[in-house]
C-alpha positions as a Python dict, from the first residue, in 0.01 Angstrom:
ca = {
    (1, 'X'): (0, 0, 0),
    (2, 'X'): (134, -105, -369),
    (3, 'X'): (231, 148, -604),
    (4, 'X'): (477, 329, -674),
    (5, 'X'): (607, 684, -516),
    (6, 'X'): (515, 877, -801),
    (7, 'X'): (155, 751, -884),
    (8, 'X'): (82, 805, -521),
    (9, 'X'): (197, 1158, -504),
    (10, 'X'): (112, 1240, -869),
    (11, 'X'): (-173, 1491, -742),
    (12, 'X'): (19, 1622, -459),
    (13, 'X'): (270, 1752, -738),
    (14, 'X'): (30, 1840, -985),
    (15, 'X'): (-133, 2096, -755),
    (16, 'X'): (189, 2209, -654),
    (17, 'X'): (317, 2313, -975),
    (18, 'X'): (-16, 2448, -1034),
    (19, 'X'): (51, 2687, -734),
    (20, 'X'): (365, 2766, -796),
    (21, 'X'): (351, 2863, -1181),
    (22, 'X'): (69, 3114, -1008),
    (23, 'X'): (320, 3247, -775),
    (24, 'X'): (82, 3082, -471),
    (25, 'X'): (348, 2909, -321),
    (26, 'X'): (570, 3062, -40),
    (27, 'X'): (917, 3083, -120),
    (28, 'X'): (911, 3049, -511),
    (29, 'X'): (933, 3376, -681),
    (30, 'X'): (1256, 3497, -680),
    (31, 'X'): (1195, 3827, -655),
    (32, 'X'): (1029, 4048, -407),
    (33, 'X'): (666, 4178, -486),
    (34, 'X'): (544, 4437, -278),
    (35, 'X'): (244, 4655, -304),
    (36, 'X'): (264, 4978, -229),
    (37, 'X'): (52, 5125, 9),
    (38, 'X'): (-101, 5507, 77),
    (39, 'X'): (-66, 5606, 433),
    (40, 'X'): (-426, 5654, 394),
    (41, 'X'): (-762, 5444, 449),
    (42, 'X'): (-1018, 5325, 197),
    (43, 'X'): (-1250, 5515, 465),
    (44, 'X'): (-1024, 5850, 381),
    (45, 'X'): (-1104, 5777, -38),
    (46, 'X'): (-1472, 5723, 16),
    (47, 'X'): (-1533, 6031, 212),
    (48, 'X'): (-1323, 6246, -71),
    (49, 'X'): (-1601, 6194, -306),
    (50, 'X'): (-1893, 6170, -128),
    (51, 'X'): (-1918, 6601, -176),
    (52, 'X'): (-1904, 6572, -543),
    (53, 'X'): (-2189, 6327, -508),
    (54, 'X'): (-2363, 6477, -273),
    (55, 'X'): (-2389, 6856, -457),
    (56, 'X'): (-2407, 6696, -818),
    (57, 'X'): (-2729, 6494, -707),
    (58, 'X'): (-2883, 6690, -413),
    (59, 'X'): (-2857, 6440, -190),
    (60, 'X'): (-2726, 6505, 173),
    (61, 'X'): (-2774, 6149, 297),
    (62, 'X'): (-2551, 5951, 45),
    (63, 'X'): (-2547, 5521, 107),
    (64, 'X'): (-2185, 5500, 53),
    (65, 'X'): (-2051, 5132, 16),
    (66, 'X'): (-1676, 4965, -29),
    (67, 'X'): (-1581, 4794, -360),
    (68, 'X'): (-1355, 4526, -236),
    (69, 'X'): (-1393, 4306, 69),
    (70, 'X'): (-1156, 4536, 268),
    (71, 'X'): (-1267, 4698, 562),
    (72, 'X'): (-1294, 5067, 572),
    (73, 'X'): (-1009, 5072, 795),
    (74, 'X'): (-758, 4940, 535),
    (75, 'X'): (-492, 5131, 363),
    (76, 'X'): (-517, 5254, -11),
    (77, 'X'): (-290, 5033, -192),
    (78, 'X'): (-474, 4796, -515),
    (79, 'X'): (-767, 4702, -545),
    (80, 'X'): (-965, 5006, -375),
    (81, 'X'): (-1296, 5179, -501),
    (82, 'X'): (-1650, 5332, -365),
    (83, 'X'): (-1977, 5308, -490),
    (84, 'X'): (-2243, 5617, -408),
    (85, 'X'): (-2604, 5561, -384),
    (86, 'X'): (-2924, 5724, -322),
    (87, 'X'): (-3089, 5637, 53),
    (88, 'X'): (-3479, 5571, -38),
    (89, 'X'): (-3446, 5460, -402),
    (90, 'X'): (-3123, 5331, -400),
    (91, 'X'): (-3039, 5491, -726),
    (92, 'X'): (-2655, 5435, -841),
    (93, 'X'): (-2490, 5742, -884),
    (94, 'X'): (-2085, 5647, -937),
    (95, 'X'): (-1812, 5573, -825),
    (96, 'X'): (-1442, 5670, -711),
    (97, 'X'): (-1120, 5449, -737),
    (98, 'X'): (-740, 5485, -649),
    (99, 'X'): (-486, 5242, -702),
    (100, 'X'): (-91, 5220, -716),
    (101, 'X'): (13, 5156, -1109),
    (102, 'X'): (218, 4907, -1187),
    (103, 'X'): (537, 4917, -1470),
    (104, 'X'): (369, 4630, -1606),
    (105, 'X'): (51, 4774, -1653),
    (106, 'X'): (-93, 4881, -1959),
    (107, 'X'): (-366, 5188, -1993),
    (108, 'X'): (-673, 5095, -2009),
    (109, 'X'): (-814, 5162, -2409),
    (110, 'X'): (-1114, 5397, -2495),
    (111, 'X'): (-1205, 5210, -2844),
    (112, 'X'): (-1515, 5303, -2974),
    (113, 'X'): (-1581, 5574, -2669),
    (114, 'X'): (-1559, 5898, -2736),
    (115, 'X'): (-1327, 6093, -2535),
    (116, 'X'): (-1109, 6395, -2461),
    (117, 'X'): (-857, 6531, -2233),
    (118, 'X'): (-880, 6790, -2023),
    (119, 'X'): (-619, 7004, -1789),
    (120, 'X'): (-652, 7045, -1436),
    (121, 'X'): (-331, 7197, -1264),
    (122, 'X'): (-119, 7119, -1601),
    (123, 'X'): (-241, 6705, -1494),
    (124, 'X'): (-416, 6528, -1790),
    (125, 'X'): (-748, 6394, -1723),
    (126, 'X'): (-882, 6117, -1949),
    (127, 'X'): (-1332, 6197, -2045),
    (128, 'X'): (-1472, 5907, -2115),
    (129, 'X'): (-1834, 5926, -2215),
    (130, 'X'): (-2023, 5590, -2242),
    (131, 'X'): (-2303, 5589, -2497),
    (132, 'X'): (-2642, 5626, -2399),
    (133, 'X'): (-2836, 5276, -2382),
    (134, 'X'): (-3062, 5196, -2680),
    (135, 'X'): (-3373, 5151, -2459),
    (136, 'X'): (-3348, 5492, -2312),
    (137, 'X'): (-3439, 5818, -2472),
    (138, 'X'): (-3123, 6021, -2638),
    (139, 'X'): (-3316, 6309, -2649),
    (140, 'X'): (-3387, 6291, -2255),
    (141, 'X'): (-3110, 6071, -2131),
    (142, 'X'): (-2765, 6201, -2044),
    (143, 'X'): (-2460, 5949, -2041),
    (144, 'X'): (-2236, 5843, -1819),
    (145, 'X'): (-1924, 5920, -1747),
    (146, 'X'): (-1545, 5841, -1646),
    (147, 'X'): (-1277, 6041, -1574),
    (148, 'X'): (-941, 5915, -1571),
    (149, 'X'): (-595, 6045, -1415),
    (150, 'X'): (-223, 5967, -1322),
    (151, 'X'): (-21, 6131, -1080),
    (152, 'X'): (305, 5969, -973),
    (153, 'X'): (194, 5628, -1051),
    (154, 'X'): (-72, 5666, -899),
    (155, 'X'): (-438, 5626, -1111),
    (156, 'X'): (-764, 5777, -978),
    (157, 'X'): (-1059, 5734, -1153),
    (158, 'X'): (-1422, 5897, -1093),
    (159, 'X'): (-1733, 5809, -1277),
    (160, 'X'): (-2089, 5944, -1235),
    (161, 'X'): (-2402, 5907, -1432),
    (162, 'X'): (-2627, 6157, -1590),
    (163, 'X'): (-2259, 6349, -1731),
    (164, 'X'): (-2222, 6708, -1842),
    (165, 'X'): (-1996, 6986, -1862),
    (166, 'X'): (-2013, 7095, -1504),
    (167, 'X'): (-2015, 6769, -1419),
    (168, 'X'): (-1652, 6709, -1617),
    (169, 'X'): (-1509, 7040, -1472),
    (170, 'X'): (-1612, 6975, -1120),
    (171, 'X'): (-1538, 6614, -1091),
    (172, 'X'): (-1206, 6656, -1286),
    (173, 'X'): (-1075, 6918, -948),
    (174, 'X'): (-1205, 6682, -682),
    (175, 'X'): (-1001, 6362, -913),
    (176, 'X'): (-719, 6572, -921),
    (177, 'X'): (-705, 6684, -535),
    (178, 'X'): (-805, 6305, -478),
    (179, 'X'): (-502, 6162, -593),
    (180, 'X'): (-262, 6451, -466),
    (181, 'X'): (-374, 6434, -127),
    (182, 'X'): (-437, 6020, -79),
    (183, 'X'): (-159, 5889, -242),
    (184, 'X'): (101, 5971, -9),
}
């Protein structure tokens, strides 16, 4: 049982100040994180969207799947997003997010992407159009694309493939009455 108390618990204390310089432990961050949650469910966010996707890619029956390992049931807080597919071929069309930003959090950066903003309701919405992929076609291919938005710290995002004008316009209103009516 030789050794002394310190060699024996060396790994004991190594993983705990591992855990606590990560915040892990309970009891040692001084101050109070909270995340701040939408009265509404991640069920609530994927059915918002699932119209856009639906009319933009004539496709009634829509395979509509969770991007976190929440259930459906959960509230909208961080963390939150839905992917759209295609039933039979089970051809990605987008996706929608909503999440709570934080005062520490920076904007995301559109280097190298070209982009504009748009108005909807005197809101700002980021366009974000990704470039085409070298092996497809840029005289046949159509890119993808993100929009972006903030209202009262809270950031919605919608992205869909196969991007254009109508695209923009529509999916900029349904972002915009997104985050008005789910973050709350």
């Amino acid at each position: 049982m030789g050794g002394d108390v310190n060699s024996r618990h060396a790994p004991i204390l190594a993983i705990a100040l591992l855990l606590s310089g990560c915040g892990l432990l309970p009891g040692t961050d001084t101050e109070q994180s909270t995340v701040v949650e939408s009265n509404h469910t991640l069920q609530e966010l994927c059915d918002f969207a699932k119209k856009f996707f639906s009319t933009r890619y004539d496709a009634p029956e829509l395979v509509v799947s969770i991007d976190a390992t929440r259930p459906m049931s959960a509230k909208i807080g961080g963390g939150n997003g839905c992917s759209y597919q295609t039933p039979g071929r089970k051809e990605y069309l987008g996706n929608v997010s909503l999440f709570r930003v934080h005062e520490a959090a920076t904007a995301p950066t559109s280097e190298n992407r070209p982009s504009r903003i748009l108005r909807v309701d005197d809101v700002a919405v980021a366009e974000i159009v990704q470039p085409i992929p070298e092996y497809l076609d840029p005289a046949t291919a159509r890119p993808y694309y993100e929009l972006t938005a903030t209202i009262g710290k809270w950031e919605g995002r919608l992205e869909f493939k196969n991007g254009d004008e109508q695209g923009t316009q529509a999916g900029a209103r349904v972002l915009i009455d997104m985050i008005r009516a789910l973050k709350s």
